[in-house]
C-alpha positions as CSV (number, residue, x, y, z in Angstrom):
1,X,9.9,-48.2,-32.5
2,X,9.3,-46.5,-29.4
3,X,10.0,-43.0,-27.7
4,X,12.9,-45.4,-25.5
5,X,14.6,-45.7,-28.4
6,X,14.4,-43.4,-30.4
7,X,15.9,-41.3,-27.6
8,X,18.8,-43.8,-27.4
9,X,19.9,-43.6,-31.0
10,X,19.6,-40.3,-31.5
11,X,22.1,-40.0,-28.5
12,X,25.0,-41.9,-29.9
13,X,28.0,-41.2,-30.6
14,X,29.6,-43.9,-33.2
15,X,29.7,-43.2,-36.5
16,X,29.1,-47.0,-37.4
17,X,26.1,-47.2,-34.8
18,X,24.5,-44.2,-36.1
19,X,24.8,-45.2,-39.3
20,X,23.7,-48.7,-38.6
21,X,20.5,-48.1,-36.5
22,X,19.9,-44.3,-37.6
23,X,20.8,-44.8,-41.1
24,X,19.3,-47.4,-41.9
25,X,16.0,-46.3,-40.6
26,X,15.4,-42.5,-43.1
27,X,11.5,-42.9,-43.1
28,X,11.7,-41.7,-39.1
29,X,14.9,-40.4,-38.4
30,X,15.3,-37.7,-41.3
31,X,12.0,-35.9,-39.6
32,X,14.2,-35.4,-36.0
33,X,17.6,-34.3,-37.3
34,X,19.1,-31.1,-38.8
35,X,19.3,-30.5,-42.2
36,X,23.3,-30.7,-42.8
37,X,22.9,-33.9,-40.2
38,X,20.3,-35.2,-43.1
39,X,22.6,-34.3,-46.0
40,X,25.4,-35.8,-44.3
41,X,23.4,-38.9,-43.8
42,X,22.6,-38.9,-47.1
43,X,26.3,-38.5,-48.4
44,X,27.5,-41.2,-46.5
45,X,25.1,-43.7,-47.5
46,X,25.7,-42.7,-51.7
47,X,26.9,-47.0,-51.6
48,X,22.8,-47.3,-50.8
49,X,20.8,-46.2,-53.6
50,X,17.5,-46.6,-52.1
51,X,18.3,-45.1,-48.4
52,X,20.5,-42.2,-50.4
53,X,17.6,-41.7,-52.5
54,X,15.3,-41.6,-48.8
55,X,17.6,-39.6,-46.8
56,X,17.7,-36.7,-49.9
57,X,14.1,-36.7,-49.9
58,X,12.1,-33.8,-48.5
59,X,10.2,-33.3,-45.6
60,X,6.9,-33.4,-47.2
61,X,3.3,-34.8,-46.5
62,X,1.0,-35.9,-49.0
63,X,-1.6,-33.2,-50.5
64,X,-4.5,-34.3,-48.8
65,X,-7.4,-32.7,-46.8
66,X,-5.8,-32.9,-42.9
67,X,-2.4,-33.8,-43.6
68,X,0.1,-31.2,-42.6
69,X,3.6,-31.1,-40.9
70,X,3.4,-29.9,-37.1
71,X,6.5,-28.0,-35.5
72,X,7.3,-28.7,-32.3
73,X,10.4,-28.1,-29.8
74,X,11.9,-31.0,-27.3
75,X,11.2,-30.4,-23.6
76,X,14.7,-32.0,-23.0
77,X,16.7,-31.1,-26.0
78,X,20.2,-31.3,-24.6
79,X,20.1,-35.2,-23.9
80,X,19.5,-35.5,-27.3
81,X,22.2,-34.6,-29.3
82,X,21.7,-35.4,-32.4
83,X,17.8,-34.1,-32.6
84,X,17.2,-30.4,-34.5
85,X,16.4,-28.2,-31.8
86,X,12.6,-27.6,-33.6
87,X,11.2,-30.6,-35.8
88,X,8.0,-31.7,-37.8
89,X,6.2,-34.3,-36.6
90,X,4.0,-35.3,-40.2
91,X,0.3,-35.9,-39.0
92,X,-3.1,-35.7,-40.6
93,X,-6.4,-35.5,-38.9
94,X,-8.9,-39.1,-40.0
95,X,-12.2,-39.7,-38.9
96,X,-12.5,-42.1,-35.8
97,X,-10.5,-41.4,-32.5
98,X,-6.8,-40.6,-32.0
99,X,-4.3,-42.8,-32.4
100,X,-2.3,-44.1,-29.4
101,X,0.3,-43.8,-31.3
102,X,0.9,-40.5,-31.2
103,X,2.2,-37.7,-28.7
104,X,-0.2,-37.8,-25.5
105,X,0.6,-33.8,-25.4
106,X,0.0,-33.3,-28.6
107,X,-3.7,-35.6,-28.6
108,X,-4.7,-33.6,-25.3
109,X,-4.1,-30.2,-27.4
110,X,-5.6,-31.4,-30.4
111,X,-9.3,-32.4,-28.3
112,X,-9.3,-28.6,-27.1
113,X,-8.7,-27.6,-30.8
114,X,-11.8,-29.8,-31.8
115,X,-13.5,-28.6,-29.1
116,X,-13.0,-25.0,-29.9
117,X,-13.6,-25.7,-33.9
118,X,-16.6,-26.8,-33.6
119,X,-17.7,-24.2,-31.0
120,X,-17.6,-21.7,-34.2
121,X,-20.4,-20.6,-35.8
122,X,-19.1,-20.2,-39.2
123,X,-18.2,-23.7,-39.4
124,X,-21.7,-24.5,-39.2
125,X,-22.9,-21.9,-41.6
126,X,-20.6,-23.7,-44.2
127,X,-20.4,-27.0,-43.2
128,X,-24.1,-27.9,-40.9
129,X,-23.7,-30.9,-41.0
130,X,-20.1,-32.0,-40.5
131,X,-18.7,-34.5,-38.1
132,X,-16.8,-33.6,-35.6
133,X,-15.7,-37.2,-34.9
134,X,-11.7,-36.4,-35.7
135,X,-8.9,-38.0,-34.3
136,X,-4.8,-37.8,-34.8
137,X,-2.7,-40.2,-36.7
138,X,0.7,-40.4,-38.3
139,X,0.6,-39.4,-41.8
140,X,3.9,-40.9,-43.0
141,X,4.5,-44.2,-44.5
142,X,6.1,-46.5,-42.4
143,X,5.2,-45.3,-39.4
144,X,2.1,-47.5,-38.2
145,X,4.3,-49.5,-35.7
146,X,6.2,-45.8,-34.3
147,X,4.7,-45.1,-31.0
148,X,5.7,-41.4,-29.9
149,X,2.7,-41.4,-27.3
150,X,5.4,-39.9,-24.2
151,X,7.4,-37.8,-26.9
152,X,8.2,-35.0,-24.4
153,X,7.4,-32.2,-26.5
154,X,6.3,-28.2,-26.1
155,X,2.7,-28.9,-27.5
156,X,1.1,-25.7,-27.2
157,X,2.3,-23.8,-30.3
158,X,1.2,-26.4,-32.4
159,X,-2.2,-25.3,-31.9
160,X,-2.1,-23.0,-35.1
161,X,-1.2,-25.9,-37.6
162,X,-3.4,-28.7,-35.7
163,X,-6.7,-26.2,-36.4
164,X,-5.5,-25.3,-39.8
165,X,-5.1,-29.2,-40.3
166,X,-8.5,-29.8,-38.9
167,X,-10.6,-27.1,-41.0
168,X,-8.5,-28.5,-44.3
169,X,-10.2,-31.7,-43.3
170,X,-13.2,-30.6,-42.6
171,X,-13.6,-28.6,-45.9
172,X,-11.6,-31.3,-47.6
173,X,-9.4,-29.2,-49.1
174,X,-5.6,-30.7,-49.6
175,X,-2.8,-28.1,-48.1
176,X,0.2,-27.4,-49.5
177,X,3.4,-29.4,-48.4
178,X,4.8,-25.3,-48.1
179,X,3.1,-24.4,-45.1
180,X,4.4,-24.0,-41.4
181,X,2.4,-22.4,-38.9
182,X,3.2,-22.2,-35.6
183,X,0.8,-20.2,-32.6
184,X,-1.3,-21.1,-29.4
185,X,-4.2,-19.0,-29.0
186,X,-5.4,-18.6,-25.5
187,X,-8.7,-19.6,-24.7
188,X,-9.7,-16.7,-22.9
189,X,-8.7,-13.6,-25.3
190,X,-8.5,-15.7,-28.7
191,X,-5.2,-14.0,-29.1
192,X,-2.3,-15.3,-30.5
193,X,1.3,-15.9,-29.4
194,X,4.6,-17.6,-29.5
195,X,7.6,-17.4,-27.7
196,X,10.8,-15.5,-29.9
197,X,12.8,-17.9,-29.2
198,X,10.9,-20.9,-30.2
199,X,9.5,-19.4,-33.0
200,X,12.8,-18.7,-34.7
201,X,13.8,-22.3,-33.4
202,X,10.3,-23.4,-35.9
203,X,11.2,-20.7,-38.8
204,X,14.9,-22.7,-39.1
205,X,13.1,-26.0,-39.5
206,X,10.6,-24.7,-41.5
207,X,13.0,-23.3,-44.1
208,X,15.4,-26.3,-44.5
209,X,12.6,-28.3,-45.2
210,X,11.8,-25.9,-48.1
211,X,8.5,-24.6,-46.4
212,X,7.8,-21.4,-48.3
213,X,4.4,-20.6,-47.1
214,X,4.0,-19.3,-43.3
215,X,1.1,-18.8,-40.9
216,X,1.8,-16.7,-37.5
217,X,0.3,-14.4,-35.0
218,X,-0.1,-11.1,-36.1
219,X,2.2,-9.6,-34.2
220,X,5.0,-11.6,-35.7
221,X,4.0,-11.2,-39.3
222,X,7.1,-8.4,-39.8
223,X,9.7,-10.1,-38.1
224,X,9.3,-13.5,-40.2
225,X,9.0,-11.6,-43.4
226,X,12.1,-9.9,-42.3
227,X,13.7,-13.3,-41.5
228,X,12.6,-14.7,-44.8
229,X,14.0,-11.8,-46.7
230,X,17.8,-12.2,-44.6
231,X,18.0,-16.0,-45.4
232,X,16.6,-15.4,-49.3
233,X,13.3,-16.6,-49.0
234,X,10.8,-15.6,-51.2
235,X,7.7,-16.8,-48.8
236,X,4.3,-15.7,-48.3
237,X,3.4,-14.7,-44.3
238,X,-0.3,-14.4,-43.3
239,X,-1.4,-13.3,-39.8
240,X,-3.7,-15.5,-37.7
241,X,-6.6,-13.8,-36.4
242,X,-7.7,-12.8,-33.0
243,X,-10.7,-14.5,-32.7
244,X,-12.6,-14.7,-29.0
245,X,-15.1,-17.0,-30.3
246,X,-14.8,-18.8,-33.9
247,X,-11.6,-20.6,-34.1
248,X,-12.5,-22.0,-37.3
249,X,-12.5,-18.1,-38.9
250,X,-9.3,-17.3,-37.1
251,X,-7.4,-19.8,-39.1
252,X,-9.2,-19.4,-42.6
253,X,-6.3,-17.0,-44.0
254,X,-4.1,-19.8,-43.4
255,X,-5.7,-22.5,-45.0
256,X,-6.3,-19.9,-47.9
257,X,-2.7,-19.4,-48.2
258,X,-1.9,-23.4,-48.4
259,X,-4.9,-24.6,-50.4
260,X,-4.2,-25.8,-53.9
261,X,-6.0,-24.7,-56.2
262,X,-7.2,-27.6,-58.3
263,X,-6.5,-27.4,-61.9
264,X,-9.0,-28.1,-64.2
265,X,-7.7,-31.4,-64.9
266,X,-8.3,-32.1,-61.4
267,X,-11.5,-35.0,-60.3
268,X,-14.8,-33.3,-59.7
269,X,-14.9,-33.6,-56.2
270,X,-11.7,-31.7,-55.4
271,X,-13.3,-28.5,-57.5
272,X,-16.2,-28.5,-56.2
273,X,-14.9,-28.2,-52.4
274,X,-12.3,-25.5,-53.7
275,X,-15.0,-23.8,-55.3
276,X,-17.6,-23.9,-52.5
277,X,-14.9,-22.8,-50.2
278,X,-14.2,-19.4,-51.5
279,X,-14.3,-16.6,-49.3
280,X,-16.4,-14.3,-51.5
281,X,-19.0,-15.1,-54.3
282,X,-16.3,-13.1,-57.1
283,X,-14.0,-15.7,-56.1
284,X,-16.0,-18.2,-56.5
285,X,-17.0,-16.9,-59.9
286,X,-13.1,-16.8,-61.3
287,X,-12.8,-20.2,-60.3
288,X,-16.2,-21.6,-61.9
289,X,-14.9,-20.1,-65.0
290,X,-11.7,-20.8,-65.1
291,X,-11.9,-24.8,-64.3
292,X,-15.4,-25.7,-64.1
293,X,-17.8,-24.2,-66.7
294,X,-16.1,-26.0,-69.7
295,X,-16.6,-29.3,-68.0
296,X,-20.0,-28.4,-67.4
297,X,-20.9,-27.0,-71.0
298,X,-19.6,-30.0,-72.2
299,X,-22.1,-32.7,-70.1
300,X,-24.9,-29.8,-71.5
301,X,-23.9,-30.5,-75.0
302,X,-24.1,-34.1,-75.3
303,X,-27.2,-34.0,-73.2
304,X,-28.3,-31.8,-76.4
305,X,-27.1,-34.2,-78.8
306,X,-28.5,-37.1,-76.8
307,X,-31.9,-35.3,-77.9
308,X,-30.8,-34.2,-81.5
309,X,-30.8,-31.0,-81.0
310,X,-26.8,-30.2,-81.1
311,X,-27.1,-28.2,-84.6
312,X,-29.5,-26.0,-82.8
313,X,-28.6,-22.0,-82.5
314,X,-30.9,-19.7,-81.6
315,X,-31.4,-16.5,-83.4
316,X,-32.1,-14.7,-79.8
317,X,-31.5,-15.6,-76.4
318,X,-33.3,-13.7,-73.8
319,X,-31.7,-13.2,-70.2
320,X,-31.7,-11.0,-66.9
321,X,-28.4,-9.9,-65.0
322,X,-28.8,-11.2,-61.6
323,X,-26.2,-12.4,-59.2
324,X,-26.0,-16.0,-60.9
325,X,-23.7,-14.4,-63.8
326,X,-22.5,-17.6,-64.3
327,X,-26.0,-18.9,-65.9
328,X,-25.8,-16.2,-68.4
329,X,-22.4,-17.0,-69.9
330,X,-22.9,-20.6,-69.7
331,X,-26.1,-20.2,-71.8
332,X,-23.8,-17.6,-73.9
333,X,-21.1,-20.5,-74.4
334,X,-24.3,-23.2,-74.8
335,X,-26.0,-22.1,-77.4
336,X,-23.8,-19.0,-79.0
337,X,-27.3,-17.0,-80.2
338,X,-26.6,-14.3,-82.5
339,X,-28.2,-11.8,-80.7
340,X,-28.4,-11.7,-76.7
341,X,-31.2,-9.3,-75.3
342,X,-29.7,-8.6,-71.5
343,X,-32.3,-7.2,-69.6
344,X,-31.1,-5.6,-65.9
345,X,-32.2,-2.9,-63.8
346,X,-30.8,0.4,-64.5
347,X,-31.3,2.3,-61.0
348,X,-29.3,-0.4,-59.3
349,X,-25.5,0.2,-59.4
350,X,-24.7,-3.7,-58.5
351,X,-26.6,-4.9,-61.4
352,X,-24.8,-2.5,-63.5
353,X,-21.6,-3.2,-62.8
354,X,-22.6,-7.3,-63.4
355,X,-24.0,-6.1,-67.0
356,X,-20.9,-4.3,-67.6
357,X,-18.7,-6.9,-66.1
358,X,-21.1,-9.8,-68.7
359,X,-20.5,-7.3,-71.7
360,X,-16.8,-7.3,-71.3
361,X,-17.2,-10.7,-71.8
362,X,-18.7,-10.9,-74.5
363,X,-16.1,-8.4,-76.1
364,X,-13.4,-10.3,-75.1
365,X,-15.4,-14.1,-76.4
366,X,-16.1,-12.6,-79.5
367,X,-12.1,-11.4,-80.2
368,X,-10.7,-14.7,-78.4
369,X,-13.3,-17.4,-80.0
370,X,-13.6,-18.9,-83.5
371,X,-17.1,-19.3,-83.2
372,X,-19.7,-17.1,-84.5
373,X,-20.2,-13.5,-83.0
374,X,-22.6,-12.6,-80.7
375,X,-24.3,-9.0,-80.6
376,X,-25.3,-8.1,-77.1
377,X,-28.4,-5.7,-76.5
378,X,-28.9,-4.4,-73.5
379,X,-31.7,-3.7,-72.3
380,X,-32.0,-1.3,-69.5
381,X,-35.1,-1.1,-67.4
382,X,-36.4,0.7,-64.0
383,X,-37.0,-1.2,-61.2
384,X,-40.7,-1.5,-60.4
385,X,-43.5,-3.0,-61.5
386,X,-43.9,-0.9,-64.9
387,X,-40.8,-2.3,-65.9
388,X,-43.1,-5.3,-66.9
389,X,-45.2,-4.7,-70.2
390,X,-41.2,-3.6,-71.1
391,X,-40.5,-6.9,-70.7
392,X,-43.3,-8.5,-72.4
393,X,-42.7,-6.5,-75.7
394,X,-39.0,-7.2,-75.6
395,X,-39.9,-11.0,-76.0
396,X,-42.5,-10.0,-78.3
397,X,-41.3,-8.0,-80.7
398,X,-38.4,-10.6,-81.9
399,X,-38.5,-11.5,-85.4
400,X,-38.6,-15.5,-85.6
401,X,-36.1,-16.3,-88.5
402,X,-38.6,-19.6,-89.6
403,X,-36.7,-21.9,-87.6
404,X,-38.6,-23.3,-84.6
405,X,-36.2,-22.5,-81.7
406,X,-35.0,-19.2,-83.2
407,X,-35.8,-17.6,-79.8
408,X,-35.0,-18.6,-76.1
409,X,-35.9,-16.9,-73.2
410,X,-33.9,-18.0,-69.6
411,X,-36.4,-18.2,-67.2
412,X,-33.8,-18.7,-64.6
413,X,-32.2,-15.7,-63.5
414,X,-33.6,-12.6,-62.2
415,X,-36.7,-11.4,-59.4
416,X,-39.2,-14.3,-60.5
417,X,-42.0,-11.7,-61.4
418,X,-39.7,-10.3,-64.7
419,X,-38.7,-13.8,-65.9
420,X,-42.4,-14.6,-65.7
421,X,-43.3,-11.5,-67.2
422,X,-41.0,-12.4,-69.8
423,X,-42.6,-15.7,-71.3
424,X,-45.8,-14.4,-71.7
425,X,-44.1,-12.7,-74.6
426,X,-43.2,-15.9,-76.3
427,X,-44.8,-17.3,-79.1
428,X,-45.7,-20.5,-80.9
429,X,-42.2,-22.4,-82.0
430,X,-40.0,-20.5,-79.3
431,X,-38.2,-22.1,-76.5
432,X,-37.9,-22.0,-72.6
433,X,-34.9,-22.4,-70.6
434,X,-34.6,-23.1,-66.9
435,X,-31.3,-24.4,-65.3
436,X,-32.0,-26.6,-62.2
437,X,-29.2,-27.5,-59.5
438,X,-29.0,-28.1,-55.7
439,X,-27.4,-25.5,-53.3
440,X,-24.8,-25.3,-51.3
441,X,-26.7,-24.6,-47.5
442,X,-24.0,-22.9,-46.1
443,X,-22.9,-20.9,-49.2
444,X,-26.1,-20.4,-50.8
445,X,-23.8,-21.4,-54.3
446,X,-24.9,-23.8,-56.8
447,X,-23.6,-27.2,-56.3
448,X,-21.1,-27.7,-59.6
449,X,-22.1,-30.7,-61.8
450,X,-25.5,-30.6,-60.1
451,X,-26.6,-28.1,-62.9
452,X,-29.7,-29.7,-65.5
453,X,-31.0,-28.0,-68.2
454,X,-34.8,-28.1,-68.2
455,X,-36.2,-27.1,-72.5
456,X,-39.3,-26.5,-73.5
457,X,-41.1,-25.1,-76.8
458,X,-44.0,-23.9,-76.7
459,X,-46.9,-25.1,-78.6
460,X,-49.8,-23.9,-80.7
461,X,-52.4,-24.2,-77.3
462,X,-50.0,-22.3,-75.5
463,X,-48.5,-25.3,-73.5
464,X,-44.5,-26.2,-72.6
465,X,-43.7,-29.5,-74.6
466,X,-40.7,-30.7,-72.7
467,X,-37.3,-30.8,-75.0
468,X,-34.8,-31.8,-73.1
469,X,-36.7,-32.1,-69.0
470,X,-37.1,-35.4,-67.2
471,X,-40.3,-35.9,-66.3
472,X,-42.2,-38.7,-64.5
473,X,-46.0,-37.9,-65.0
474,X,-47.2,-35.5,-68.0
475,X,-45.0,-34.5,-70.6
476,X,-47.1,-31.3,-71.1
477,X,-47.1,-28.8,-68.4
478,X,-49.4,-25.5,-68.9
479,X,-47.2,-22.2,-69.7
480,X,-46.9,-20.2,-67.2
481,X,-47.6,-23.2,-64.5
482,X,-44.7,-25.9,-65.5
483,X,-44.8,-29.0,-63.5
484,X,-42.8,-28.7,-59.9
485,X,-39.3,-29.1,-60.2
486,X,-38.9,-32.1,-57.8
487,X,-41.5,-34.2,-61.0
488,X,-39.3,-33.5,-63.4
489,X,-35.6,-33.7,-62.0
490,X,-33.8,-37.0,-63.1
């Protein structure tokens, strides 16, 4: 099919025609005509289970990084009479070149969005070393063979949903099928804008295709919650921002809005993007525990039993508060010690709030959980280099229960002088724990699923003998100088 006649049927006039050549054909005509001409469709053709079933179907995209629904408005909507004033066109960005097949406005637009994406800086803080080798296609089933490419459509407010399409796929995060956003943001000011007229035009498609989720200029934000609230719909608006030089920022509160969240059910890859992709590091946090950490606790545990060592519990684990809170509670949930000794710095107000933050978690593990209790000990200390010999006697002054392994001390977390400090408290039978993973450039995060746990115990020369560490060349590494990370990563 072709703009030529696409044009012609959606300008008859026979019911027996339209239902012949427009009917039969729901996989591209139900995008360009109104909702009660759909429904209509859709009750006349009940005879036809499979086109009744096609015709009733929603305007929807699949949930994939780049796909999204683009809302555009005919150049020369009154020779087509049958056409919705505003329509979706479905489209998703791929790597490679455009298609032909799609609108030559609409492929001439989407270059100056890639050009301006990848003109933003934060892209390339996040991402340095993405593509930018993008290119439109249809995104809908059925439609390899429909070639739209002199569709006379009003490209320029589909400017909004192309970028937010674009940084989806960039991030490879899927969007919800909810979302319509509509704006063109001039080159000059980075402001956004859209005419009244076209945007209510937009807002009516949007809504009878059950879009619930809306991304506008600023300026409009009001008036389309006020239009959502007169036609009863509870939706969610979000402002695009005015942005002179970092297009890629200016649409972020959109492609926060339509993400979906991945469940923690969801494959690894997907929650690893979401979680990368959080705005802020608490975020990012929430996420890690509330679909990842379990995943990741688990691949620790049969790594532990791999090694016969899953009966192990330590009678104390030894940690620092630092801005990795997720190492502490996933050595918590690891190993549930009896007694964790949290050492953090007492003069700075960010590590008390993450110690207080950790110790309400432990409150609320210890009521939740049938495991055994843990009894958290803080252990306050002034930040300078006194602070040290502190250290040293914390380690030093646990009672070992008999049992080799009934201390561990995290040599992860915290300034690199204290967790140093901090083994040269240890003793013959106790263990050493360092969690190694790759990191994010752009973030600084670490890379979910990239996490190994490195275990050593110490031994009567004073030497690490590795537990649980890959290791290529010695398998006994001096305490206090263990062999370089990169020897003993898998």
């Amino acid at each position: 099919m072709d703009t030529s006649e696409l044009v012609q049927c959606l300008q008859l006039n026979d019911q027996r025609d339209i239902e012949r050549k427009v009917g039969s054909r729901p996989h591209v005509f139900r995008w360009f005509l109104r909702d009660q001409d759909r429904r209509g469709m859709a009750a006349r053709l009940k005879h036809d289970h499979s086109l009744h079933r096609q015709w009733s179907a929603g305007l929807e995209t699949n949930r994939l990084p780049g796909h999204l629904t683009v809302p555009v408005v005919l150049s020369t909507h009154h020779e087509w009479p049958m056409a919705a004033p505003a329509f979706l066109l479905p489209l998703c960005w791929k790597s490679g070149p455009h298609s032909p097949m799609t609108p030559l406005r609409l492929r001439k637009l989407a270059d100056q969005v890639l050009l301006e994406t990848f003109k933003s800086r934060s892209l390339h803080e996040h991402f340095p070393t993405a593509s930018s080798d993008w290119g439109l296609h249809w995104c809908e089933p059925g439609w390899e063979q429909v070639d739209l490419a002199d569709l006379d459509v009003s490209p320029e407010s589909a400017y909004a949903p192309l970028a937010i399409g674009l940084a989806s796929a960039v991030q490879e995060l899927p969007l919800a099928t909810e979302l319509l956003a509509t704006g063109y943001r001039n080159p000059d000011s980075g402001k956004w804008e859209v005419g009244a007229e076209t945007l209510k035009q937009k807002l009516i498609a949007g809504i009878e295709a059950g879009k619930k989720k809306f991304a506008v200029p600023g300026g409009e934000v009001r008036d389309v919650e006020g239009y959502c609230r007169l036609h009863e719909v509870h939706g969610q608006v979000v402002g695009l921002e005015d942005e002179p030089t970092d297009l890629y920022r200016a649409v972020q509160p959109a492609v926060l809005l339509a993400g979906m969240e991945p469940t923690p059910q969801a494959p690894r890859a997907d929650r690893i993007t979401w979680y990368l992709t959080r705005p802020t590091n608490p975020d990012a946090a929430k996420y890690y525990q509330r679909a990842i950490m379990n995943d990741v606790i688990s691949d620790m545990r049969n790594e532990l039993e791999s090694k016969g060592l899953e009966q192990w519990r330590p009678e104390h684990l030894v940690s620092i508060v630092s801005a990795a809170d997720e190492l502490v509670i996933l050595a918590l949930q690891l190993f549930s010690p009896k007694y964790c000794h949290l050492i953090y710095t007492r003069d700075n107000q960010d590590m008390k709030v993450r110690f207080e933050k950790l110790e309400t978690w432990v409150n609320n593990r210890n009521e939740a959980s049938g495991e055994p209790k843990i009894v958290l000990r803080p252990v306050p200390i002034e930040d300078s280099h006194r602070c040290l010999e502190t250290l040293v006697a914390v380690v030093a002054n646990l009672e070992q229960s008999g049992n080799k392994g009934s201390v561990l001390v995290d040599s992860t977390p915290g300034k690199r002088a204290m967790s140093m400090t901090a083994l040269q408290g240890t003793k013959q039978g106790d263990r050493v724990l360092c969690w190694w993973h790759d990191t994010h450039p752009g973030t600084k995060r670490a890379v979910p699923f990239s996490v190994e746990m490195l275990l050593w115990e110490i031994g009567s020369d004073r030497v690490l003998i590795p537990l649980v560490a890959p290791s290529t060349g010695s398998k006994r590494a001096p305490l206090g100088g263990p062999e370089p990370i990169e020897e003993v990563r898998k």
